[in-house]
N, C-alpha and C positions, 0 to 999 in steps of 0.2 A: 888570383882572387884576393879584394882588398880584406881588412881586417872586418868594414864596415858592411861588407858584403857578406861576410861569413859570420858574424852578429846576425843579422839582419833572418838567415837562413836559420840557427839556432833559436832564436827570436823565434820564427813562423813554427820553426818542429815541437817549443815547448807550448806553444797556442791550441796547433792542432792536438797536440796528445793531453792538453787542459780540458779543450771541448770534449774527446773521448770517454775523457774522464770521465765529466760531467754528465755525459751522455747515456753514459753505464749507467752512473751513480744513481740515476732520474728512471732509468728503465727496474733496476733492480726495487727501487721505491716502489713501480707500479707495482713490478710482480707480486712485491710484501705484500702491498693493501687489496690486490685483487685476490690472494690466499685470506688474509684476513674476512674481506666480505665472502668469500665463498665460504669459509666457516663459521660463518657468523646467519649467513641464509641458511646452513645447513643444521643449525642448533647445535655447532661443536666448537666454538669460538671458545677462545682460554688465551689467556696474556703470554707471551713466551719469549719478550724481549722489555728487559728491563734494565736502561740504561738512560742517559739524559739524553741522548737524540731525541728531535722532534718525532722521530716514526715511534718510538716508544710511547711519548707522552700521549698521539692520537690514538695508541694501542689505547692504553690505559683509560682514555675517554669515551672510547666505542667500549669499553669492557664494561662500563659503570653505565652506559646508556642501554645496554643489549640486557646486562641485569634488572636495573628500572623498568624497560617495558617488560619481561618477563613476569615482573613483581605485580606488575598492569596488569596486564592478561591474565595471571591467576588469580584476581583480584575482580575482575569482571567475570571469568568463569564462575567463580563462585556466586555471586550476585545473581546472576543469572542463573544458577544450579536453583539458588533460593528463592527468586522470584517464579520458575519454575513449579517446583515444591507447592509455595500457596497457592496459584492460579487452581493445581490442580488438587488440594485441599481445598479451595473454596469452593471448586465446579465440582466435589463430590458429596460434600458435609450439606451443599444447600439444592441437590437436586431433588433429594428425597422430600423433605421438608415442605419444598415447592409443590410437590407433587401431589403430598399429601394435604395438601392445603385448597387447592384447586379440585381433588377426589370430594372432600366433605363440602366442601362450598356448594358444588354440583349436588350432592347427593344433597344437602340441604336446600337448594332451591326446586329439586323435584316434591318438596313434602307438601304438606296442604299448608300454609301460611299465610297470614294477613298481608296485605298491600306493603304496608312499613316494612315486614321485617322485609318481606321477596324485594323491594329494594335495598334494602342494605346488605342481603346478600348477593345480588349481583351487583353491587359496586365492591365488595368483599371479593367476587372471581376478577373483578378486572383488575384491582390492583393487585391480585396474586399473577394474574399473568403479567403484569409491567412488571413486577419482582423478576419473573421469569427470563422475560427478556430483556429486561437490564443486565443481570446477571450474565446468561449467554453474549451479551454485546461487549459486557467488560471484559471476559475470558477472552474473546476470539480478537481486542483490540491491546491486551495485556500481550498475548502471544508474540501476535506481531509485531510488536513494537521489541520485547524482549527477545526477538529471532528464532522462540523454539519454534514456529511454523513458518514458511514462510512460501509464498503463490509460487509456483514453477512455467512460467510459461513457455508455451508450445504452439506451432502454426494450428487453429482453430477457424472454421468459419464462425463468422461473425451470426448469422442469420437466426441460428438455434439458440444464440442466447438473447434475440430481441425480444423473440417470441416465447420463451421461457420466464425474463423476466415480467411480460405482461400475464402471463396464463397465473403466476402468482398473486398477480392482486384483480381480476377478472372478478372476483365477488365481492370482494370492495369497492369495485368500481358499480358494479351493476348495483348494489347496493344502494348508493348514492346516484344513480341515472347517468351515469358518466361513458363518455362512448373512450373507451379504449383503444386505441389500434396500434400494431404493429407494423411497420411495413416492412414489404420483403428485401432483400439485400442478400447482394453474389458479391461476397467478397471474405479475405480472410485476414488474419491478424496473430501476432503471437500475445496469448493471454493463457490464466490457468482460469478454465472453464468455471470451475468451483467458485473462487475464491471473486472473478469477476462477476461469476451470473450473481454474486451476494454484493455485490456492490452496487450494481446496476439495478439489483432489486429495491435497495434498501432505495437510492435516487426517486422510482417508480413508485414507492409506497408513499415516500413525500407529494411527489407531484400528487397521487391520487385523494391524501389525508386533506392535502390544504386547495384543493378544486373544491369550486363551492358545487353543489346538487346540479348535475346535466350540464356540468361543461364537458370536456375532450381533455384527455392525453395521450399525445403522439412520440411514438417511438419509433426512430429512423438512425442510420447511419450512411455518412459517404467517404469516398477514401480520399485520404489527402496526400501529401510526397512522401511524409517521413508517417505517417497517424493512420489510423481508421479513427474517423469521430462517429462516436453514438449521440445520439442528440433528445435528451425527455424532454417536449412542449408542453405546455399546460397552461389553460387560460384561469389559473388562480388569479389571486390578490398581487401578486408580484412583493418584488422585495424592495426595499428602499434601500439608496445606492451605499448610507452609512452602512449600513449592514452587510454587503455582498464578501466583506472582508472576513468578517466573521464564523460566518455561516458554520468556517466548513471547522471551524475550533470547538473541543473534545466541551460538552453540554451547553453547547449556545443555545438559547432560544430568545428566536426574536419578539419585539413586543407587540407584533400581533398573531402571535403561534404560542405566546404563553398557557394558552387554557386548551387547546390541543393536546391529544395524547401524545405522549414523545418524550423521549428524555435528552436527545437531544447529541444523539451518538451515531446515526445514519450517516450524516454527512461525514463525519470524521474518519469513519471506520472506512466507506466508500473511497475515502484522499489518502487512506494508509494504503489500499488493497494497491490501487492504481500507482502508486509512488515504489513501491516493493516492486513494479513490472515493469517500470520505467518509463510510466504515464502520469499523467495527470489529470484532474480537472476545473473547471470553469464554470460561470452560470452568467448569462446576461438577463438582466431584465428589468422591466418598470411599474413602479407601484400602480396596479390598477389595468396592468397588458398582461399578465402572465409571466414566467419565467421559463427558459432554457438552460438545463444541464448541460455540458459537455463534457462526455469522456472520450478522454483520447487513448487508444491503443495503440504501442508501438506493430509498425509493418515488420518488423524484422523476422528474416524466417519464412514469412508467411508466403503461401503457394494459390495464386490466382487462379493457375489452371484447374486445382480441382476444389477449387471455392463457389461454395453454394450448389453441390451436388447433392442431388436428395433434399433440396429448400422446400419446406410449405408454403401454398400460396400466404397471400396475405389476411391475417385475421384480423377483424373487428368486431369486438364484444357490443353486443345490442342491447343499450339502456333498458330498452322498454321488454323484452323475453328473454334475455338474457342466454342469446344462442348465437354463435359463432356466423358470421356472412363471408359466404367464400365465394 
């Protein structure tokens, strides 16, 4: 064996046991930092290497970033503890008030009174009850936004909340000669019952508020790949296309819904409910055609086979007697 040969061989042995080396030294790195994030997931993280190596320094940086958000997080809890607190300081301090307000208004417009004042008493109960439901509209949009409530969805069929949302405005509608309908639908969806039939309602009460005397609102849904869409029709005034953007932002009103009663929280509160479930919604429409709502419900979860058992036929609220046609 030459000299150059036996170089050559000590050569190759101090390579391989270089790469070894290195190969450790890289695997022991991971171990550190996969002990690190596992005490750092677990809320037990603490610095315990303190020297000028680079694994130290990244210590030392994950330590100052793992306290910062900690500092965060107690920082929004609290916020949230206090946001909390008012909501429900304010939903108890003005329930009464409210209540009592609307009691003597009432018992005041049952007295023997002149024309003048029994008008200005019942424009006195309806602005107590817009009090009312403003107030109830900001709590239940305060909540959700601040996450102390928040919708749980569940597979539901779809059908009992089309026809629930319409049975709620059924005397507004008749009311104004409006032919309501709901139609039927065998299918299901993951939604929280609650919190969607108050979304779908609030939709429904627009469509019905801005339909002018003896038009129709239709209430349908069909299933699509990923959605169940609900769809409210209604042959109002429709919305002009600047405005479709709008709509669904917290007191919009548009400028020709300004002298409508409303304050202008329906749609917003409906886009919070639906967004918290992992839906959304939409509206198409043209000034002077009417407008369509869409909400979409995610499918997930949801069980076909026993969707729309026990479905009522389809109702339609009748303008003119104001009696259900089955």
């Amino acid at each position: 064996m030459t000299a150059l040969t036996l170089c050559a061989l000590i050569l190759a042995a101090a390579g391989m046991g270089f790469g070894i080396w290195q190969w450790s030294a890289r695997r022991r790195t991971l171990r550190q930092l996969n002990r690190m994030l596992d005490r750092a997931i677990a809320g037990g993280f603490s610095e315990d290497v303190f020297d000028e190596t680079e694994l130290s320094a990244l210590e030392s940086r994950l330590a100052r970033f793992l306290r910062g958000s900690a500092a965060a997080r107690r920082t929004v809890e609290r916020e949230q503890a206090a946001v909390k607190a008012l909501i429900s300081d304010i939903s108890h301090q003005t329930r009464t008030p409210i209540a009592n307000l609307l009691l003597y208004a009432s018992l005041l417009s049952e007295s023997d009174l002149p024309p003048e004042q029994r008008e200005q008493t019942q424009a006195l109960i309806t602005q107590a009850e817009k009090l009312s439901f403003l107030i109830q509209a900001l709590v239940k949009t305060s909540r959700l936004e601040a996450g102390i409530v928040a919708p749980v969805p569940a597979p539901n069929p779809v059908g009992p909340l089309l026809f629930g949302a319409a049975e709620q405005e059924e005397h507004a509608a008749q009311a104004k000669q409006i032919t309501l309908t709901a139609l039927p639908f065998q299918g299901s969806a993951a939604f929280d019952p609650r919190w969607t039939g108050e979304a779908l309602g609030n939709v429904v009460n627009n469509a019905v508020k801005y339909t002018p005397d003896g038009g129709t609102v239709t209430v349908s849904a069909q299933m699509l790949d990923s959605f169940c869409r609900v769809d409210v029709a209604d042959t109002g005034p429709g919305i002009p296309e600047n405005e479709q953007g709008e709509i669904f932002h917290r007191f919009f009103r548009g400028e020709s819904t300004r002298t409508a009663e409303g304050v202008g929280l329906g749609l917003y509160l409906a886009r919070e409910i639906l967004t918290k479930q992992g839906g959304y919604i939409k509206v198409a429409s043209q000034p002077g055609k009417g407008c369509v709502f869409s909400l979409y419900l995610p499918r997930e979860n949801a069980n076909p086979e026993k969707a729309g058992a026990g479905m009522p036929e389809t109702r339609i609220v009748s303008p003119v007697q104001g009696k259900d046609k089955r």
